[in-house]
C-alpha positions in Angstrom: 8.1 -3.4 51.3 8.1 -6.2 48.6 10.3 -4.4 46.0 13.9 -2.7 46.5 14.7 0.7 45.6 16.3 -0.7 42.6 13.8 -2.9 41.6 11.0 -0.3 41.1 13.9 1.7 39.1 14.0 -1.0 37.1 10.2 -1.7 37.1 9.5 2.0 36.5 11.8 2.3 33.0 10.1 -0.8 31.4 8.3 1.1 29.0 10.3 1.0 26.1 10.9 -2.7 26.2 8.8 -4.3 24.1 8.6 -8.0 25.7 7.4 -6.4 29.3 5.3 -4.0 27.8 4.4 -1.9 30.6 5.6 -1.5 34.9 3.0 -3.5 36.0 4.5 -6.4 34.0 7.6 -5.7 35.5 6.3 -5.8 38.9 4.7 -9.6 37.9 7.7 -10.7 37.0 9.7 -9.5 39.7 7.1 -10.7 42.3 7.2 -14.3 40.5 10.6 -14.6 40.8 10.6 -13.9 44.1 8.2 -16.4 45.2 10.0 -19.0 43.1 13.2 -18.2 44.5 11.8 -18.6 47.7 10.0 -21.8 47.4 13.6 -23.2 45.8 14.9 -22.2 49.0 13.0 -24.9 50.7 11.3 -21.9 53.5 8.9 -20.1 51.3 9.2 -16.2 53.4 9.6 -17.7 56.4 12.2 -16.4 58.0 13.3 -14.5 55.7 12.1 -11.0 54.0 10.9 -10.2 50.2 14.2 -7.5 49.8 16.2 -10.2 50.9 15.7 -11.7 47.3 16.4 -8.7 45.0 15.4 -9.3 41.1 17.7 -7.0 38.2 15.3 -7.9 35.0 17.6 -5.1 32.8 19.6 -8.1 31.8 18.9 -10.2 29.2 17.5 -12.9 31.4 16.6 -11.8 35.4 19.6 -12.2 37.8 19.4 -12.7 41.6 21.2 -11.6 44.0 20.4 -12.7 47.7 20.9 -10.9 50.6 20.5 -11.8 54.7 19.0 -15.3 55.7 18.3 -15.5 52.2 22.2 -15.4 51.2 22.7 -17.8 54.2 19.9 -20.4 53.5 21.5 -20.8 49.6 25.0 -21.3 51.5 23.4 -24.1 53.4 21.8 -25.6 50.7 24.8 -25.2 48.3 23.0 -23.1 45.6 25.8 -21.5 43.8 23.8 -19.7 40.9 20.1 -19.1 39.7 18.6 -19.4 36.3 15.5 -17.8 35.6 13.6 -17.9 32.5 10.2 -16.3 32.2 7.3 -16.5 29.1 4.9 -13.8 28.5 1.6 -15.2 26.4 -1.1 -12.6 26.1 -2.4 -11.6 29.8 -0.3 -14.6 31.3 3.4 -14.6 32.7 5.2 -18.0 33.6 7.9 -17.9 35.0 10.9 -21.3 35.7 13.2 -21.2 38.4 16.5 -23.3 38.8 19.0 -23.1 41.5 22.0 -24.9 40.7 24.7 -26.3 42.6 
């Protein structure tokens, strides 16, 4: 499963929020995040799985939380915090990744 429980909660009560306009955005911009996160971990999803990275977009701006061999490959590279920004532009979503240290 790509998504957490709480992440399709999230994704599912998007409606009303004019910026994501609609679940499927949601899911986008969780997926994106994910896959950046990843790639900032320096392993892609090797090694590690897509829940292990788990995206709360009810925030003003995304927050992640790791999890697993996730949690342990930030400890290793001494990422200490994430900042995500995204940018929605008619049918395209871009999203910018930082970890921090």
């Amino acid at each position: 499963m790509v998504f957490t429980l709480q992440e399709q909660k999230y994704c599912q009560s998007v409606s009303d929020r004019v910026a994501l306009s609609s679940p499927n955005c949601a899911y986008t911009l969780c997926f994106a995040i994910k896959e950046a996160v990843s790639k900032a971990l320096g392993i892609g999803f090797v090694g590690i799985g897509w829940n292990e990275i788990e995206v709360d977009i009810t925030q003003d701006r995304p927050v992640v939380c790791l999890h697993g061999r996730a949690k342990i490959q930030a400890q290793k590279l001494g990422i200490q915090q994430w900042f995500v920004d995204w940018w929605k532009w008619q049918d395209c979503l871009v999203v910018n990744v930082l970890a921090l240290s």
